[in-house]
MIRODO-53516 format. One record per residue (C-alpha): residue number from 1; residue in one letter; x negated, y negated, z negated. Coordinates in steps of 0.5 Angstrom, whole numbers, plus 2048, in hexadecimal, padded with zeros to 3 digits. Layout:
// residues N
<r NUM 'A' <X Y Z>>
...
This chain:
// residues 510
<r 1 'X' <80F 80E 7B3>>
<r 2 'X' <80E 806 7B6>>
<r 3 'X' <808 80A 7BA>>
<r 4 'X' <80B 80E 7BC>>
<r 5 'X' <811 80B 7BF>>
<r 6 'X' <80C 806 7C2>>
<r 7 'X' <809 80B 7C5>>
<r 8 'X' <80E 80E 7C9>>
<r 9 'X' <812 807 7CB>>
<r 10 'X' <80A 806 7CE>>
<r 11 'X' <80A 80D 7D2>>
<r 12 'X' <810 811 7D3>>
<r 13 'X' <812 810 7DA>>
<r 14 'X' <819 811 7DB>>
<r 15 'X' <817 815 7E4>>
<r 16 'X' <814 81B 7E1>>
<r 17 'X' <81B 81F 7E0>>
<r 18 'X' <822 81E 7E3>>
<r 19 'X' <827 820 7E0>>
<r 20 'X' <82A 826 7E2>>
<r 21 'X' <831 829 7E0>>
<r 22 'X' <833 82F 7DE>>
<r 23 'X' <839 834 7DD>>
<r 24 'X' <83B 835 7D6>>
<r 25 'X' <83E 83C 7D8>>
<r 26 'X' <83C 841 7DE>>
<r 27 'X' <843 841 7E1>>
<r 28 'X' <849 83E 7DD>>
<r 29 'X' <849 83B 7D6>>
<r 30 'X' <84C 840 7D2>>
<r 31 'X' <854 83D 7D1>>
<r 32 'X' <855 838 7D6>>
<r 33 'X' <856 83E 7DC>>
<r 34 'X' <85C 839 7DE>>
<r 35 'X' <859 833 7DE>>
<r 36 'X' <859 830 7E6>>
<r 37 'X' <856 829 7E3>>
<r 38 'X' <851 827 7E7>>
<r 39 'X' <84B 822 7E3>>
<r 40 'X' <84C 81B 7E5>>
<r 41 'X' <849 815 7E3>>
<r 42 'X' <84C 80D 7E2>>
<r 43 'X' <849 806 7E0>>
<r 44 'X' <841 803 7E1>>
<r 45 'X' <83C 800 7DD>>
<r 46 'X' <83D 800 7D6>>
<r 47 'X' <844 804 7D6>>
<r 48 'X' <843 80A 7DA>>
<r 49 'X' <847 810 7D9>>
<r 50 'X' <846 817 7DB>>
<r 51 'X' <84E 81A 7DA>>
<r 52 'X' <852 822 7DC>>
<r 53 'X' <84C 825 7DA>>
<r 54 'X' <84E 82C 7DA>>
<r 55 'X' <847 830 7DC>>
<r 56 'X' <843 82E 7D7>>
<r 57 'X' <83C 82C 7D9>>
<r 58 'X' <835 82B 7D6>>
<r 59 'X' <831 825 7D9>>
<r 60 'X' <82A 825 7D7>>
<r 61 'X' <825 81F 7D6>>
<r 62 'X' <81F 822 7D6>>
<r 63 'X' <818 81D 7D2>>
<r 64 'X' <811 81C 7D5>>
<r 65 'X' <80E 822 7D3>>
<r 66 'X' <808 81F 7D1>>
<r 67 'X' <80C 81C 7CB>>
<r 68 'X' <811 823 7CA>>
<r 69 'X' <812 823 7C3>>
<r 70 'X' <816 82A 7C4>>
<r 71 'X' <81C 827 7C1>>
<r 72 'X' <822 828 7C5>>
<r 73 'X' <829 824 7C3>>
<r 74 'X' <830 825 7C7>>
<r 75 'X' <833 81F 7C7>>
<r 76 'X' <83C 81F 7C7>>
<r 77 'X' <83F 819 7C9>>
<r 78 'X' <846 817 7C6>>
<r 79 'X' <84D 815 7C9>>
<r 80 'X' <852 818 7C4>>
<r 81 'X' <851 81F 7CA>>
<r 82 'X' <854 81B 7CF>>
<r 83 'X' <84E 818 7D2>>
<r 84 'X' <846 818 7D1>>
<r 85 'X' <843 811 7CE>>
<r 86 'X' <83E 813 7D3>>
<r 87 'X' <839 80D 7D3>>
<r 88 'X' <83A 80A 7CB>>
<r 89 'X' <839 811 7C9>>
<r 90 'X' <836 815 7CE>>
<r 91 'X' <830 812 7D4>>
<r 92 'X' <82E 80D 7CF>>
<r 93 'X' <82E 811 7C9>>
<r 94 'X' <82A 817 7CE>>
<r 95 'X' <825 811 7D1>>
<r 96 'X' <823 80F 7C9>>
<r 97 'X' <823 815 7C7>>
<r 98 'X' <81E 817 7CD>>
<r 99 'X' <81A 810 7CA>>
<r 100 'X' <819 815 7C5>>
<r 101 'X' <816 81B 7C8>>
<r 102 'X' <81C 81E 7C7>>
<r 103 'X' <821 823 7CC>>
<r 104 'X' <827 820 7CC>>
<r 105 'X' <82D 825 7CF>>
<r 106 'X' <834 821 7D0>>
<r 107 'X' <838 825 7CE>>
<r 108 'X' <840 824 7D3>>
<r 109 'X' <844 829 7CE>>
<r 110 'X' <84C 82A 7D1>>
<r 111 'X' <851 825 7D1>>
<r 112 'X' <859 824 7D1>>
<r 113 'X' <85C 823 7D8>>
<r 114 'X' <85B 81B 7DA>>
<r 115 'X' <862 81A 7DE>>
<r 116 'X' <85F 814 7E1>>
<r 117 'X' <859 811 7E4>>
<r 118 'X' <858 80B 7DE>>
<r 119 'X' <857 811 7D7>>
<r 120 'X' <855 80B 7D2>>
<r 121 'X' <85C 808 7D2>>
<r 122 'X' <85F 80F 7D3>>
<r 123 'X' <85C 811 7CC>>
<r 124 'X' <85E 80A 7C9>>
<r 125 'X' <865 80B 7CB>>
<r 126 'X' <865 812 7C9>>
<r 127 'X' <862 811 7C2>>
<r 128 'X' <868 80C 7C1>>
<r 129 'X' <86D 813 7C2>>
<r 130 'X' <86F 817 7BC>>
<r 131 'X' <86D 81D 7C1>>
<r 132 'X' <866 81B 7C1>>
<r 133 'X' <863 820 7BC>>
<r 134 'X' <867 826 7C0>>
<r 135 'X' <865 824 7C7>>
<r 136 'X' <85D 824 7C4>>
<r 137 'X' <85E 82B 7BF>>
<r 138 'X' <85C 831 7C4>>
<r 139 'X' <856 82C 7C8>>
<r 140 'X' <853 82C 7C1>>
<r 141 'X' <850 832 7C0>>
<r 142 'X' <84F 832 7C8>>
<r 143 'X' <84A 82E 7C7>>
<r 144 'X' <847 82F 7C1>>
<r 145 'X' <846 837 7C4>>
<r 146 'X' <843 832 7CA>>
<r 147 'X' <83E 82F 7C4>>
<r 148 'X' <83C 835 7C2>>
<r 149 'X' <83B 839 7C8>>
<r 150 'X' <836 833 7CB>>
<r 151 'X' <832 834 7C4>>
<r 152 'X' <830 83C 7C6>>
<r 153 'X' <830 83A 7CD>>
<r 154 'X' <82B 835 7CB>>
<r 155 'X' <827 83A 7C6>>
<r 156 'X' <827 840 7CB>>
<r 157 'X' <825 83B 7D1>>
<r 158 'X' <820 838 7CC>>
<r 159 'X' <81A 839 7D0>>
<r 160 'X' <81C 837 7D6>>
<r 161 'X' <81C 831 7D4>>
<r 162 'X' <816 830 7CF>>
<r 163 'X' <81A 830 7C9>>
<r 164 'X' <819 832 7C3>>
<r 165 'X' <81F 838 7C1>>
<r 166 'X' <81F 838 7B9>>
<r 167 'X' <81F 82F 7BB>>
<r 168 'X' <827 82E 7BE>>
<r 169 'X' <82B 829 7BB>>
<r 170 'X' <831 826 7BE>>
<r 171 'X' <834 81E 7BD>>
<r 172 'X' <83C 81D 7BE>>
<r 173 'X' <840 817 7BE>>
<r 174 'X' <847 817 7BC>>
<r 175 'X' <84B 81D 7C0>>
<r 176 'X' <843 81F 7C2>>
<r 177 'X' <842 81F 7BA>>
<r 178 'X' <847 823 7B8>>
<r 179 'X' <843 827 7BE>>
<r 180 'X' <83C 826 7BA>>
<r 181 'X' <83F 827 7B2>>
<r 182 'X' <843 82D 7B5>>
<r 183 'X' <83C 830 7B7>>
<r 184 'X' <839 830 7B0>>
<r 185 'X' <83F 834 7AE>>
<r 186 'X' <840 83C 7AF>>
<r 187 'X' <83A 83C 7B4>>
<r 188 'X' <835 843 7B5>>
<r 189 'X' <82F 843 7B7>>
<r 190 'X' <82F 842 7BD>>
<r 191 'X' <834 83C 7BD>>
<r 192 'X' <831 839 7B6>>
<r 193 'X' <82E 832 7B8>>
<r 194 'X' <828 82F 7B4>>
<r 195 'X' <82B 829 7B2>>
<r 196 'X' <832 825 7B3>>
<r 197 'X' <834 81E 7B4>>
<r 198 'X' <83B 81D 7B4>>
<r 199 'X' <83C 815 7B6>>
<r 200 'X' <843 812 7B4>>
<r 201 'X' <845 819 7B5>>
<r 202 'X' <84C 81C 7B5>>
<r 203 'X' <84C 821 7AF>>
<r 204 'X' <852 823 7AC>>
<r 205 'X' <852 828 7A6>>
<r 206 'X' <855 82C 7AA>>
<r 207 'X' <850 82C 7AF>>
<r 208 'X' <84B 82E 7A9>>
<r 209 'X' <848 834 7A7>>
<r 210 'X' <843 837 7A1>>
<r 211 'X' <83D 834 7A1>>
<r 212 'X' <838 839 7A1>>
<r 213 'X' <832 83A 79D>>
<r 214 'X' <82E 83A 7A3>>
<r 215 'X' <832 833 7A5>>
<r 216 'X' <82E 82E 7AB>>
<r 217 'X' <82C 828 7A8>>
<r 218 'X' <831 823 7A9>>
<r 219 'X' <831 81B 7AB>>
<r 220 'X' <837 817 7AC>>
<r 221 'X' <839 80F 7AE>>
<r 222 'X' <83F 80C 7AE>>
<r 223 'X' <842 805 7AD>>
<r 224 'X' <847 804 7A7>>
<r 225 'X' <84A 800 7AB>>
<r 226 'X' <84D 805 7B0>>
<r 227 'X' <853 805 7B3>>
<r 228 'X' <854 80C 7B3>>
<r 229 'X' <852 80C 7AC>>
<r 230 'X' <84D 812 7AE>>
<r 231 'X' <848 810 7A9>>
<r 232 'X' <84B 813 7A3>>
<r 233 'X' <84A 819 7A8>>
<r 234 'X' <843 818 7A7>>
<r 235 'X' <843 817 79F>>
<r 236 'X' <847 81D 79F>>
<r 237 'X' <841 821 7A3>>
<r 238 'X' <83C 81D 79F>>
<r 239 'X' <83F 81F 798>>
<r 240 'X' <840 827 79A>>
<r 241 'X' <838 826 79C>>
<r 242 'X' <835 824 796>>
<r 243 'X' <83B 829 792>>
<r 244 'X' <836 82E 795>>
<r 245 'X' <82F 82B 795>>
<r 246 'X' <82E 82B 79C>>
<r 247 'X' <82B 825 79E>>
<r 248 'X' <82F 820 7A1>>
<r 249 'X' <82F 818 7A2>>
<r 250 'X' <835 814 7A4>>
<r 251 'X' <835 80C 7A6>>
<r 252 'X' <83C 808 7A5>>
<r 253 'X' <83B 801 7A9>>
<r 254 'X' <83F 7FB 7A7>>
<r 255 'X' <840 7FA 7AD>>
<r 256 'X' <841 7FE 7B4>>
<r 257 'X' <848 800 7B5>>
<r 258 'X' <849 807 7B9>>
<r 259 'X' <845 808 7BF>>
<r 260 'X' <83F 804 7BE>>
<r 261 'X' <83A 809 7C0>>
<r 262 'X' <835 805 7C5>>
<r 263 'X' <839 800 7C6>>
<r 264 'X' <836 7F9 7C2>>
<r 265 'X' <839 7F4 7BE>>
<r 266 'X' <834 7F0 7BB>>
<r 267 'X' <835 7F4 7B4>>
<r 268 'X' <832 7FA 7B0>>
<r 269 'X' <835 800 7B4>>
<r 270 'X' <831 7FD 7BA>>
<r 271 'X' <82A 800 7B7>>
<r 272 'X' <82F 807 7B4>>
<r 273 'X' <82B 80A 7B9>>
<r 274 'X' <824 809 7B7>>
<r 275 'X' <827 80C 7AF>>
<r 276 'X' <828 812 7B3>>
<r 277 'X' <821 812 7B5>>
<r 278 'X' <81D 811 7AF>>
<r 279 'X' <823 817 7AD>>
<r 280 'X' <81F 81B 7B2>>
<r 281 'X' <818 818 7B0>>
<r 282 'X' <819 81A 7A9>>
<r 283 'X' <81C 821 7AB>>
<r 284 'X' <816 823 7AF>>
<r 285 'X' <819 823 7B6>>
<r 286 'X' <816 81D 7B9>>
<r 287 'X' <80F 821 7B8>>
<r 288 'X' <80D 826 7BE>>
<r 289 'X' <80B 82C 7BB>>
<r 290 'X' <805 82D 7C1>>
<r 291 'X' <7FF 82A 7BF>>
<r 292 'X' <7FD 827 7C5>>
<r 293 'X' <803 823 7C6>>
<r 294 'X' <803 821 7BF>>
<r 295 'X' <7FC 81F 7C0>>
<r 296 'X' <7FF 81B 7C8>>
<r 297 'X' <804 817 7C3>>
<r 298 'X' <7FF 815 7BE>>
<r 299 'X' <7FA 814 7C3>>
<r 300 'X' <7FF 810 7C8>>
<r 301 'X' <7FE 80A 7C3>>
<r 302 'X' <7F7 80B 7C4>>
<r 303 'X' <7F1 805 7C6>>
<r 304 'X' <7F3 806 7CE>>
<r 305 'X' <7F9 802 7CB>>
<r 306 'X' <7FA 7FF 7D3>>
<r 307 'X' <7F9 806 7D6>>
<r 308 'X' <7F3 803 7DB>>
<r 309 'X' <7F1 80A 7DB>>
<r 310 'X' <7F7 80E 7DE>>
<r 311 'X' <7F5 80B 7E5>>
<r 312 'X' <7EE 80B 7E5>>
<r 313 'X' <7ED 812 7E9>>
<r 314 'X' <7F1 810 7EE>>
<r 315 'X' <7EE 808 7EF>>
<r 316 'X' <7E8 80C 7EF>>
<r 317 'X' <7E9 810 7F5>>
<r 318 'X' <7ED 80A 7FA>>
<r 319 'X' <7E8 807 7FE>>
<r 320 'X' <7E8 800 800>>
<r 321 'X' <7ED 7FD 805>>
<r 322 'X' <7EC 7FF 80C>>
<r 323 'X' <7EB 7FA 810>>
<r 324 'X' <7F1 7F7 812>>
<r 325 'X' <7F5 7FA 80C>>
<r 326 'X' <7FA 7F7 808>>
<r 327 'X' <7FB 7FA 802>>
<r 328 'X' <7FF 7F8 7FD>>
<r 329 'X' <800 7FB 7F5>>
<r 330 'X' <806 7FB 7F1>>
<r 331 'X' <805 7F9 7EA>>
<r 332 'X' <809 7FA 7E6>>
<r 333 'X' <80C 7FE 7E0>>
<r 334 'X' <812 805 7E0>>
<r 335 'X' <816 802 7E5>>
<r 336 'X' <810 801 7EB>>
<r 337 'X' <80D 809 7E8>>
<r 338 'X' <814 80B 7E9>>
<r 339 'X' <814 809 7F0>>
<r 340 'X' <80E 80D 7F3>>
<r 341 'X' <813 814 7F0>>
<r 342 'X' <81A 811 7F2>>
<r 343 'X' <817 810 7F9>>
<r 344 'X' <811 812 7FB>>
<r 345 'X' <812 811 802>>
<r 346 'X' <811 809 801>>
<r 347 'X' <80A 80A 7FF>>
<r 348 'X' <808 810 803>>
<r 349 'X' <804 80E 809>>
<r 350 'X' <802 807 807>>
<r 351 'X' <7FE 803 803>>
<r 352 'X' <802 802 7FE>>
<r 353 'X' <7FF 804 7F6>>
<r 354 'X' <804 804 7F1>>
<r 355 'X' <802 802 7EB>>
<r 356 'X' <807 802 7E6>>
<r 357 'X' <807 805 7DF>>
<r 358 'X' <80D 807 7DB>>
<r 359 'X' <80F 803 7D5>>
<r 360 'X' <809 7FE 7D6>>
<r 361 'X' <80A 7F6 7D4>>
<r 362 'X' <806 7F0 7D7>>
<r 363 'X' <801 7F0 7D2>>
<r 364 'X' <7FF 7F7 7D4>>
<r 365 'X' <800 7F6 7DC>>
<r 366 'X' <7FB 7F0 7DC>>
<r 367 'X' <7F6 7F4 7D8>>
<r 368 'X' <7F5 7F9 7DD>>
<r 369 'X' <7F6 7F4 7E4>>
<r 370 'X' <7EF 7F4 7E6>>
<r 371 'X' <7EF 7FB 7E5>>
<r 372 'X' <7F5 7FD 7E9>>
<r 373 'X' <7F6 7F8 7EE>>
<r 374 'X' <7F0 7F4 7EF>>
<r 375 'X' <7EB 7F9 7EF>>
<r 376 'X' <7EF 7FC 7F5>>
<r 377 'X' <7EF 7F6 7F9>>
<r 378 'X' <7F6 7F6 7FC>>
<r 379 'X' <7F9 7F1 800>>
<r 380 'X' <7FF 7EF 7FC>>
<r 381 'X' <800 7F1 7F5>>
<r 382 'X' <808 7F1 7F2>>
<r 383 'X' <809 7F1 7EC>>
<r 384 'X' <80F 7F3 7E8>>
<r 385 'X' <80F 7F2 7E0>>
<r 386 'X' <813 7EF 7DB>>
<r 387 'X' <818 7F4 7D9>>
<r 388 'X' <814 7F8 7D4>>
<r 389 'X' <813 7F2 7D1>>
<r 390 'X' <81A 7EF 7CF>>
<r 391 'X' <81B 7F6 7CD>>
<r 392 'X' <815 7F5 7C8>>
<r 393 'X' <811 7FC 7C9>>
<r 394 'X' <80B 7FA 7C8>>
<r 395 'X' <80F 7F4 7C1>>
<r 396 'X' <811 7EE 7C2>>
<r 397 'X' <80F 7E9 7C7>>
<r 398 'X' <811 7E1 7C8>>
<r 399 'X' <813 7E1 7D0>>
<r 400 'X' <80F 7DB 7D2>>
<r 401 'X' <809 7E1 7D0>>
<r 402 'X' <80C 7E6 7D4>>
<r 403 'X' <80D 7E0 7DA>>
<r 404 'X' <805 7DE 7D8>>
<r 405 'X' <803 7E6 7D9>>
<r 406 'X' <806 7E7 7E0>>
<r 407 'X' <804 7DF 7E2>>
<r 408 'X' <7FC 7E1 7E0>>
<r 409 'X' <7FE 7E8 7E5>>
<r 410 'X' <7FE 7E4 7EA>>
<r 411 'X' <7F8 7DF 7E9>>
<r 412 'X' <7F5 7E5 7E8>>
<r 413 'X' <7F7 7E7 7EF>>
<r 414 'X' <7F6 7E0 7F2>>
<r 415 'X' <7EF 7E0 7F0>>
<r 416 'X' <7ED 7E7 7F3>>
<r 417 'X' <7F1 7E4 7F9>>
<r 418 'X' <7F6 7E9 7F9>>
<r 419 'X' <7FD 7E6 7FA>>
<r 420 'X' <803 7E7 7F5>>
<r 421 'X' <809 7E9 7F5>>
<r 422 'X' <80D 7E8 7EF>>
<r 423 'X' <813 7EC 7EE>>
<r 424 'X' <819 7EA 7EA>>
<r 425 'X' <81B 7EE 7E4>>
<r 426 'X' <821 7F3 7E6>>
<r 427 'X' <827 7F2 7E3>>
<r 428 'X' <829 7F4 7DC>>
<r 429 'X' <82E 7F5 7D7>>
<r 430 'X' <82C 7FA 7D2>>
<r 431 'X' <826 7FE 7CF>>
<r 432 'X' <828 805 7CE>>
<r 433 'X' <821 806 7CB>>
<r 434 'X' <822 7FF 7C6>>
<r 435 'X' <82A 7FF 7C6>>
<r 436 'X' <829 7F9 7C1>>
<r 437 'X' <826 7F4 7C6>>
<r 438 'X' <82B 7F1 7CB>>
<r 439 'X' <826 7EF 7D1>>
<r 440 'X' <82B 7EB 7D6>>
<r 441 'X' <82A 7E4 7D5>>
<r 442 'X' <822 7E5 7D4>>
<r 443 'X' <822 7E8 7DA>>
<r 444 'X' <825 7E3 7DE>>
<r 445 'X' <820 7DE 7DA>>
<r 446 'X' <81A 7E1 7DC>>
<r 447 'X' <81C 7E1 7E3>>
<r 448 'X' <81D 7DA 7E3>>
<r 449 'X' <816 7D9 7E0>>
<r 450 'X' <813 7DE 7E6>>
<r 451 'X' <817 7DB 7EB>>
<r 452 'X' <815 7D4 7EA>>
<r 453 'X' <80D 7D5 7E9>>
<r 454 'X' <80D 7D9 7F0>>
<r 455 'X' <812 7D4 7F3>>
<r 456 'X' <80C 7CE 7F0>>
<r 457 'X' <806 7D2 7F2>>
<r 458 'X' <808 7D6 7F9>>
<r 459 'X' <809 7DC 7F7>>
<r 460 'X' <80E 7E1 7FA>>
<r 461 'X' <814 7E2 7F5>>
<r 462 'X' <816 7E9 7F6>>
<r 463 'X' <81E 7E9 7F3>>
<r 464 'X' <820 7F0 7F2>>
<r 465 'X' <825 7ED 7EC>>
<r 466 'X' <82A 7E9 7F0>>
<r 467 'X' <82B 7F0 7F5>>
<r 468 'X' <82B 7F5 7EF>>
<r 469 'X' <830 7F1 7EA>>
<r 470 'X' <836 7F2 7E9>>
<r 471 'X' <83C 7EF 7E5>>
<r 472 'X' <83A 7F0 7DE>>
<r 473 'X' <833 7EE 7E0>>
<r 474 'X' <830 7F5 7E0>>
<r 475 'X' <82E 7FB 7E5>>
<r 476 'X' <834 7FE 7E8>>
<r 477 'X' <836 804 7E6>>
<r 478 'X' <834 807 7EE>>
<r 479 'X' <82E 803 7ED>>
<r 480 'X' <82B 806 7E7>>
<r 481 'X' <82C 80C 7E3>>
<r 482 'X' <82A 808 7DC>>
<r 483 'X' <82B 801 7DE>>
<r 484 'X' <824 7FF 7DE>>
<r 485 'X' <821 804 7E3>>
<r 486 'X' <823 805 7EA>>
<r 487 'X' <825 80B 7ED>>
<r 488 'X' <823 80C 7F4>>
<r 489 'X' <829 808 7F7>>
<r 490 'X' <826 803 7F3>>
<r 491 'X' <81F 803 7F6>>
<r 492 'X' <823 804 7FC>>
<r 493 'X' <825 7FC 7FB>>
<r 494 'X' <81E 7FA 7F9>>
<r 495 'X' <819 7FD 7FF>>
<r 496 'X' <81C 7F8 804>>
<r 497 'X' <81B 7F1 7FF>>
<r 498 'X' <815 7F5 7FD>>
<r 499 'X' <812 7F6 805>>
<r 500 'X' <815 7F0 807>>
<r 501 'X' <811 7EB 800>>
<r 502 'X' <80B 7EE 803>>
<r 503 'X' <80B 7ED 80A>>
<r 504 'X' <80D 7E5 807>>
<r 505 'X' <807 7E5 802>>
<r 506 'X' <802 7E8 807>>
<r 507 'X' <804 7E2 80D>>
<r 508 'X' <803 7DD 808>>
<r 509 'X' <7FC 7DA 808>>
<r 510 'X' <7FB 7DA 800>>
C-alpha cells in the first residue's frame, strides 16, 4: 500500500482531465418541477458553499489514466440539505481521491431554498427552530433519490469514463451521508453501490431500511464528541451490519466534533481518511483489474526513481541553440508540467522547454538536472521547487536540505554558465492529497532561505508568492482549483514575472 501511494504521489498529474459536469437528470429532477431557484454559490477559501441546488449535477474528477485503478467513488458533501460543504467535503476529497487513481464524481444532490445569500447562518438559525425537522422532511428523499439516481447514471456511463461498473461506491458526509447510508438500502441493481462510506451521517431509524443478504461492505467514521449527537446513528448502522454478517468497519474518534471531514485540527480524525484507504486497500478497490496498469503502478517505484527518462526522446531530438538563441528551460515539478497544457500559447514559438514533472521533490530534480537542463544548453534555467517537498512526497525531509538541493541546482547551472532563476514557492495553506501537513509557515521559510542566497549571489529572485497570496496565506480561490496549482488565471500572473526574471538573469553578466 506505502508503494503505492508513493507512487502515485510521485507521477499522477493533476492537468490530464478537467472536470467536467453533468446534469443528474436529462430535463427536470423528478418532484422539484416547481422549483425556480437557481444554484449559487458563497464564502472562499476554506468555507465555500455551494447553496439552491435545485438541478442536481454530477462533477467528475477524472484520475491519470496511466494509474486508473478503475474504481470510481461519488463524493456527497453536507450542509443539513441547505447547502453543500463543497471543498472539506468534496474538491478536496475528489483530488485525494484522484491521488489514488480513483475517479471521484462530486455528487451536488437537491437542497432547500436558502432565503438569503449567507446559507450557514441561515442553517444555524434554522436548527434552533422547532420547525426545522419540517421544513427538511420533503427534501430528503429528494436528495437521497439524487444519490441514487447518480449511482445507475455512473454505472450506465461507466465506460466513458474508464470505470469499472461492478466498482462503484459512494461516501457522504452528514446530510450527504444519509444520502450515501440510504443507497445501501432498497437499492436495484442498477443503483446498487459496490461499497458505502457514510461519514458522520444523519441516519435516523427512519430512514433505514432492511439490510439485504447482498448488503454492500459498509465503513463508517464519526466523533463521539459530535454536537449533533450523529455518532450513535453510526453504531446503530454498525451494529445492523454485524447482525447480518455484512462487513462493516466503524471509527469513533474522541475527538473531532461534527463536520470535521478534510478540515485538520491537529488530531486523529486528521488521518480519518487514510483509514478509509487502507479500508478500500483491503476490500480490493485500490488494485486495478488491467495488468497493465497494475503493472504501471508496481513499476512507478521503479529504479528510474527520478524519471530521467521521460525526457529523453525529446532532448535528443532538440538541437543545439542557434546562434543568437536565448533559450531558457523551466524546471520544475506539477506546477511548471501544468503550465505547458494550461497555456500552451506561452511556449509555443519560443525556445522555452518545460521541464517539469508532476509530484517530484528536490532530491529527484537535481538528479536528473544535467540531463534535463544542462544537456540542452539554455541560456537561462528557472527553477521552481519545494512545495512537494514540504508535503513530503517522496517522506520527510529537513528544509535546510530541500533549501541545499535547489542551492546545488543553481551551482550546477552556474558552472555550465547557464544563468538561473530561483522561484519563490507559491502560496499554500493545505494539501488536498497530505490534509495532515499544514505547509504555510514552511512556505514562507523556505522562501526566505531562497531569497536570501540569490540576493548574496546575484541571482535573480523570481517572486511569484507575494502576487498570488492571499489572506489566509494560500492560493485564491479564482487563482487555483485546488489551493496548490494554479489554473490559467494563475499563470496568467506568473507569465509576465516569468518573462520579465529572464530578461533581468539575461542582462546580468554572471
Amino acid at each position: 500500500m506505502k508503494k503505492l501511494i508513493t507512487a502515485l504521489f510521485a507521477f499522477v498529474t493533476f492537468t490530464v482531465n478537467a472536470q467536467q459536469v453533468i446534469p443528474l437528470y436529462p430535463g427536470v429532477a423528478p418532484g422539484s418541477e416547481n422549483w425556480t431557484y437557481n444554484e449559487k454559490v458563497a464564502g472562499t477559501g476554506g468555507n465555500v458553499l455551494v447553496y439552491n441546488v435545485s438541478h442536481p449535477t454530477l462533477t467528475v474528477y477524472r484520475p491519470d489514466p496511466a494509474f486508473n485503478t478503475g474504481t470510481a467513488v461519488i463524493v456527497c458533501p453536507g450542509g443539513g440539505f441547505f447547502y453543500h460543504s463543497i471543498k472539506y467535503e468534496g474538491t478536496d476529497v475528489a483530488w485525494w481521491l484522484n491521488q489514488k487513481g480513483i475517479t471521484a464524481i462530486i455528487l451536488k444532490y437537491r437542497l432547500g431554498e436558502s432565503l438569503t445569500n449567507e446559507p450557514g447562518k441561515e442553517l444555524s438559525d434554522n436548527m434552533r427552530k422547532s420547525d426545522f425537522v419540517d421544513k427538511i422532511k420533503p427534501i430528503i428523499p429528494l436528495s437521497i433519490a439524487d444519490g441514487k439516481a447518480a449511482i445507475a447514471y455512473v454505472r450506465a456511463h461507466a465506460a466513458d469514463y474508464g470505470i469499472d461498473p461492478n466498482r462503484i461506491g459512494i461516501i457522504g458526509f452528514s446530510a450527504g451521508g444519509t444520502v450515501a447510508a440510504s443507497s445501501a438500502f432498497n437499492y436495484t441493481p442498477e443503483n446498487k453501490p459496490d461499497f458505502v462510506a457514510p461519514i458522520y451521517a444523519f441516519m435516523p431509524p427512519s430512514l433505514q431500511g432492511t439490510v439485504a443478504d447482498d448488503a454492500p461492505p459498509l465503513f463508517l467514521a464519526a466523533a463521539f464528541n459530535d454536537e449533533l449527537a450523529l455518532e450513535a446513528h453510526s453504531v446503530d448502522l454498525y451494529t445492523k451490519w454485524k447482525a447480518a454478517k455484512h462487513s462493516a468497519e466503524l471509527h469513533i474518534y474522541a475527538k473531532g466534533g461534527h463536520g470535521f471531514g478534510l478540515r485538520r485540527q491537529g488530531i486523529p480524525t486528521d488521518s480519518w481518511i487514510d483509514r478509509f484507504g487502507e479500508w478500500l486497500d483491503l476490500q480490493g478497490f485500490m488494485k486495478a483489474k488491467d495488468p497493465k496498469i497494475e503493472a504501471a503502478i508496481e513499476n512507478a517505484n521503479k529504479p528510474d526513481w527520478p524519471d530521467i527518462k521521460k525526457y529523453e526522446a525529446e532532448n535528443a531530438a532538440i538541437a543545439s541553440p542557434a546562434s543568437g538563441e536565448k533559450r531558457v528551460v523551466f524546471m520544475g515539478n506539477s506546477i511548471t508540467e501544468g503550465w505547458k497544457y494550461a497555456d500552451s500559447a506561452f511556449f509555443a514559438g519560443r525556445p522555452y522547454f518545460d521541464r517539469g514533472i508532476s509530484g517530484q521533490t528536490t532530491p529527484q530534480m537535481l538528479v536528473r538536472f544535467r540531463e534535463d537542463v544542462i544537456s540542452l544548453k539554455p541560456s537561462v534555467v528557472v527553477i521552481l521547487a519545494g512545495i512537494n517537498d514540504i508535503a513530503e512526497n517522496t517522506g520527510p525531509i529537513k528544509l535546510e536540505n530541500t533549501f541545499g538541493n535547489i542551492q546545488s541546482m543553481a551551482e550546477l547551472a552556474r558552472q555550465a554558465h547557464i544563468k538561473v532563476v530561483i522561484s519563490s514557492v507559491l502560496p499554500a495553506n493545505h494539501f488536498p492529497w497530505r490534509p495532515s501537513i499544514i505547509p504555510t509557515e514552511k512556505v514562507i521559510q523556505l522562501n526566505k532561505l531562497l531569497k536570501a542566497y540569490a540576493d548574496a549571489n546575484g541571482i535573480v529572485y523570481l517572486d511569484y508568492y507575494s502576487a498570488m497570496v492571499d489572506a489566509a496565506k494560500g492560493l485564491p480561490a479564482n487563482l487555483s482549483h485546488d489551493g496548490v496549482h494554479p489554473t490559467l488565471a494563475g499563470y496568467k500572473i506568473m507569465e509576465p514575472l516569468a518573462e520579465k526574471a529572464i530578461d533581468e538573469a539575461i542582462k546580468r553578466k554572471k
